[in-house]
C-alpha angles and dihedrals in degrees: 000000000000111000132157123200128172107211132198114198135195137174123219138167091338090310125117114223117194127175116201135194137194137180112287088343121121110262104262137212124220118181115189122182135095111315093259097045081051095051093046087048100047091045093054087048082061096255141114128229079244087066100054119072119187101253118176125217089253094043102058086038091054089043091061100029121026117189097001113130095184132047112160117174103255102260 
């Protein structure tokens, strides 16, 4: 599978903050840590537990893109 992502990454408070972007795919957020490092976190970014769901990789791929084995960024 041939897929291209650009990621940004921080770390904060033990917790590590990615955003990751993929061709024509909305930017996401992925916040990894020990669940109360990732609520104080998520607070302070302004979001609820009730906002994040546990994508994987696969699965967000697969929600914008099913079926597709190759996105590459236009050149």
């Amino acid at each position: 599978m041939g897929l291209e992502k650009k990621r940004i990454k921080f770390v904060y408070k033990n917790t590590t903050i990615c955003l990751d972007k993929y061709p024509n795919t909305p930017l996401l957020l992925e916040v990894e840590g020990n669940s109360r490092n990732i609520k104080i976190v998520m607070s302070q970014l302004g979001y609820a537990m009730k906002d994040t769901c546990t994508f994987s990789f696969f699965d967000v791929i697969y929600k914008y893109h099913p079926g597709v084995r190759e996105l590459k960024f236009e050149k």
